[in-house]
N, C-alpha and C positions, 0 to 999 in steps of 0.2 A: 735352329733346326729348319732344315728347308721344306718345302709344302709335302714333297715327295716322301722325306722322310716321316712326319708328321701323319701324313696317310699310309706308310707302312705301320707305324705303331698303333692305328684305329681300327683300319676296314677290313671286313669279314668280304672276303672274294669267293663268288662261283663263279671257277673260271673251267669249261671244257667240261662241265659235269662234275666236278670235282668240289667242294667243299674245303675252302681253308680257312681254319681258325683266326693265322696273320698271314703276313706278307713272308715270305720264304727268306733265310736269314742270306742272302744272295750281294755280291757285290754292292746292290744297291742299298741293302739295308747295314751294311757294312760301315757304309760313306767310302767303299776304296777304292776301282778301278772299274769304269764304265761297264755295262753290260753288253756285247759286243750282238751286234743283229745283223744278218745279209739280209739285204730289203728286196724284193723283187720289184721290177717297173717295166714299164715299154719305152721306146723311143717317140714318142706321140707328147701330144700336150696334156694327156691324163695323168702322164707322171712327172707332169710342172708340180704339183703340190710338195712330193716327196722330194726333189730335188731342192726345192727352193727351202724348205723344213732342214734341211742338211746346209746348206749355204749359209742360213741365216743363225745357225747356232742352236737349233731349237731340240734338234734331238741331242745334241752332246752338251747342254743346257738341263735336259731333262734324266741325264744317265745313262745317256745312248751311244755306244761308238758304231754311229752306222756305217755302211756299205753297202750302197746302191749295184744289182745287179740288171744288165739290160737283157730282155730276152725279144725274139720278136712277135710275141702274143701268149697268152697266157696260160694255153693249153703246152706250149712247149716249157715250162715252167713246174708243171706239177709231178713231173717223174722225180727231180731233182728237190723239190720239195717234200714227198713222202720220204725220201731217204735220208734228210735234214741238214741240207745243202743250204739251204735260206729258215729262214724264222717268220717274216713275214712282209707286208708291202700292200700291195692293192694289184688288182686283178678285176677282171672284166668278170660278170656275172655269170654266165656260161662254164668258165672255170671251176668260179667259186664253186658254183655248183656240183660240178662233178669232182673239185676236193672234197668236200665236205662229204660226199655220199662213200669213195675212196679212202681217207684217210683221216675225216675228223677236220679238216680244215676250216678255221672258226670266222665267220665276217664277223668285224667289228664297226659296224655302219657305216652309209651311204657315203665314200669320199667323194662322189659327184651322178649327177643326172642327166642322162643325154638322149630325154624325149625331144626336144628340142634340135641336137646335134644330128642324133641320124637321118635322113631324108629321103624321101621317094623324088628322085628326080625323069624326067622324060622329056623326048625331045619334043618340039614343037613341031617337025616336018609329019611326026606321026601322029599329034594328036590335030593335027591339021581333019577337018571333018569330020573328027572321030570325038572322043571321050576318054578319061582315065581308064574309067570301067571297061571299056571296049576295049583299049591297048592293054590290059592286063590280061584277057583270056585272047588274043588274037596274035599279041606280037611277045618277042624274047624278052626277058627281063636277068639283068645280072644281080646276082645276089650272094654271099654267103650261106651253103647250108646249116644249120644246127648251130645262128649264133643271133645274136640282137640283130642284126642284119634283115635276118630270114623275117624275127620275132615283129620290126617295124613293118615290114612288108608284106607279112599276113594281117596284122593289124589292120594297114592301109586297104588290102583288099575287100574283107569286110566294112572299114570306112563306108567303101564305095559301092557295095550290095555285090560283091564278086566272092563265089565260092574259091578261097586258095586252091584248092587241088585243080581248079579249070585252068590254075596259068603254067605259063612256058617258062618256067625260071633254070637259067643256065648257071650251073655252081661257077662263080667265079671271084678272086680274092679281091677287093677294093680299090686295088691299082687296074688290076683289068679292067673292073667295071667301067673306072674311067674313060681308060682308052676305048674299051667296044662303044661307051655313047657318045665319044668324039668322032670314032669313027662310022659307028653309023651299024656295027654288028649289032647293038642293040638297041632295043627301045626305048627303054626303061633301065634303072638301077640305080640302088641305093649306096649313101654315100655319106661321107662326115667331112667336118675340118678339122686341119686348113687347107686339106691337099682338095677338096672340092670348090674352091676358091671361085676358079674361075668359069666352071659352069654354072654355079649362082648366081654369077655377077653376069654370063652372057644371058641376059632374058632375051635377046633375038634367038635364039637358037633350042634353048633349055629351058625348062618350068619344073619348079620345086612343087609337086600337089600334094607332096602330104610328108608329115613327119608323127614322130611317135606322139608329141602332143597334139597334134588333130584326130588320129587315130585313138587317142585313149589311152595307150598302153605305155608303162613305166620301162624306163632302161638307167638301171642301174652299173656302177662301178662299186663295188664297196674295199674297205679298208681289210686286212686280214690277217690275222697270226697261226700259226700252225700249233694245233692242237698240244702236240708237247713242251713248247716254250709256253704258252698258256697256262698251262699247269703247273710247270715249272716255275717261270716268274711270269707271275700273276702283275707284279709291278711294275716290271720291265715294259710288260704289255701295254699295260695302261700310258704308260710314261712314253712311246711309242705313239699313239693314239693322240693323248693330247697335243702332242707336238705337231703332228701331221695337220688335225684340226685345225691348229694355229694359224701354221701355212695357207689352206686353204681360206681362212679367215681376214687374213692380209688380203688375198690375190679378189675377192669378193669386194673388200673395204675400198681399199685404193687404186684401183683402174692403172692409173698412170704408174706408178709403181711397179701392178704387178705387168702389162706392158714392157717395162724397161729390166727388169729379171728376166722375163719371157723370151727377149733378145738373147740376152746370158744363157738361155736355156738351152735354144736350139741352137747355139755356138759348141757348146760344150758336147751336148748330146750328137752331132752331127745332124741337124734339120736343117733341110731350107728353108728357111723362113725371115720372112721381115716385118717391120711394125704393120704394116697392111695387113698380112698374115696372123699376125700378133693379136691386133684389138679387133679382125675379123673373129678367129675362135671363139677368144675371150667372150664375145659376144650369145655363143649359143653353148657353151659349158657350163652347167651350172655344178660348181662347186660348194661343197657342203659344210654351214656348222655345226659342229661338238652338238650345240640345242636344237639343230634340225635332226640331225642323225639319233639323235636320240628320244627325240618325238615318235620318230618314224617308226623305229625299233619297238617302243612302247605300243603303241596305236596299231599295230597290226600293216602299217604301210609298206616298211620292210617287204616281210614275207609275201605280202600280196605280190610283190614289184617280182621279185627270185621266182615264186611260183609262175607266174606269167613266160617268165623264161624256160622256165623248165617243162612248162605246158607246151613249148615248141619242138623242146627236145623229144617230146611224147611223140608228138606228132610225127615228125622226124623218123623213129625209130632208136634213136641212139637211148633213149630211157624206157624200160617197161613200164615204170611209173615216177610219179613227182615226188621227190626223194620228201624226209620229214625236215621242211625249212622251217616249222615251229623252234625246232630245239636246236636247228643251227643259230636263229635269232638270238633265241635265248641261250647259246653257249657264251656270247659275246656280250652283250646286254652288262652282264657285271662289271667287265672293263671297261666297256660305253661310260658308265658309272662313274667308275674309279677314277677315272680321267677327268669329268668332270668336276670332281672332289680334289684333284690337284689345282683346280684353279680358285678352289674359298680358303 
């Protein structure tokens, strides 16, 4: 009998608020024909985990016949996922967010961190005599509104003793931002890799002054299922979960490895990218284990990290309030669990 099987015949699942006695008598507990998932992902190097978990055999290993769908961010993703278009995947926090408040959409932990990744960058022609602080209420800064983007870049502001509402922040998508601080429309904007490669790497021109870990502030990715597949198979879920962990687990362990996937990755998915590009990101992604994520979940880290996000949204306007990320942790928490119980 395999681990999976073994853990449907023991564990008691709350999965989505729901209470199950066993595991649902489902393909999986059958032993017949894969449980079939559309997985959501991006084109980015956030969705190297779920790609290379499908590559490497780990989800149809585990009773998964997946199928990776590409969207280009994650809010475009959730109309099709209330109608039950996809099952589940990973999705940026902001999303998650507004599933979960929408439709029930459950994180099932941390599949990565990127206090680290996002950046306040600014040119040096403006901070020439000047200061962080002073370029943030005097000159333009490009930002995402109502997304981690915004979330580092208020953070950063306070860093530096600057009321966010003093600065001049022009909405603008991450590719822009680029170009207006190459070009010189703006002063400031935040940014990620790999496509900020090369502004990082020009320090004559560019200074990275702050990121979400100098500021404070958690920027989460989490892993997630959709409310109904949750409840439905509770096992599927889990078996999902471990898998993806797994992936991420590799790309953590072995550098060189996950590198040479990494290549494979942005081949298939269409990225530009090369090993420079490659074991540049790798460098500022921290990708998550099964024992982190479920530390996190436990210890109240989680929800702090979602609420923080969602404190933007406030701000923003897009939320009247911080939806209850308690019990979205804890809708998922179980199959955090159960996953981990496919591996003793």
């Amino acid at each position: 009998m395999t681990k999976l099987l073994k853990l449907m015949a023991t564990v008691t699942v709350a999965a989505a608020g729901i209470t199950v006695g066993a595991w649902p008598a489902d393909a999986l507990a059958q032993g017949g024909a894969p449980v079939k998932m559309v997985l959501i992902s991006q084109s980015n190097e956030a969705g190297f985990p779920m790609w290379l978990a499908k590559k490497l055999n780990y989800f149809s290993g585990n009773g998964i016949d997946a199928t990776i769908k590409y969207f280009p961010n994650g809010g475009a993703a959730l109309a099709s996922g209330a109608a039950g278009d996809w099952q589940g995947g990973w999705i940026g926090s902001p999303p998650a967010i507004t599933g979960y408040a929408k439709f029930g959409l459950t994180p099932v932990g941390t599949m990565m961190k990127e206090d680290r990744n996002i950046k306040l960058i600014m040119r040096k022609d403006a901070l020439k005599g000047s200061s962080p602080a002073q370029v943030l209420v005097t000159k333009q800064i490009g930002s995402v509104p109502n997304s981690t983007w915004s979330q580092v870049l208020y953070a950063c502001a306070k860093h530096f003793k600057v009321d966010p509402g003093k600065m001049k922040v022009v909405p603008l998508e991450p590719p822009v931002t680029r170009q207006s601080l190459r070009s010189g429309e703006i002063a400031a904007g935040t940014t990620d890799s790999s496509p900020d490669i090369d502004l990082v790497n020009d320090k004559e021109n560019f200074e990275v002054v702050c990121d979400g870990a100098v500021a404070g502030t958690s920027v989460v990715d989490p892993w997630i299922v959709t409310k109904k597949f949750a409840t439905e198979n509770p096992a599927a879920a889990a078996a999902f979960v471990e898998a993806g962990f797994r992936a991420s687990e590799l790309i953590m362990k072995d550098r060189e490895k996950a590198v040479a996937y990494l290549l494979e990755f942005y081949k298939d998915v269409g990225i530009d990218g090369d090993e420079k590009k490659a074991r540049y990101t790798l460098g500022y992604r921290d990708y998550q284990t099964l024992d982190q994520a479920l530390a996190d979940a436990r210890s109240g880290a989680s929800e702090k990290a979602l609420t923080e996000t969602a404190q933007v949204f406030v701000a923003g306007g897009a939320y009247d309030k911080v939806p209850d990320l308690k019990s979205a942790i804890g809708s998922g928490l179980p199959i955090l669990e159960a996953a981990k119980k496919l591996r003793k």
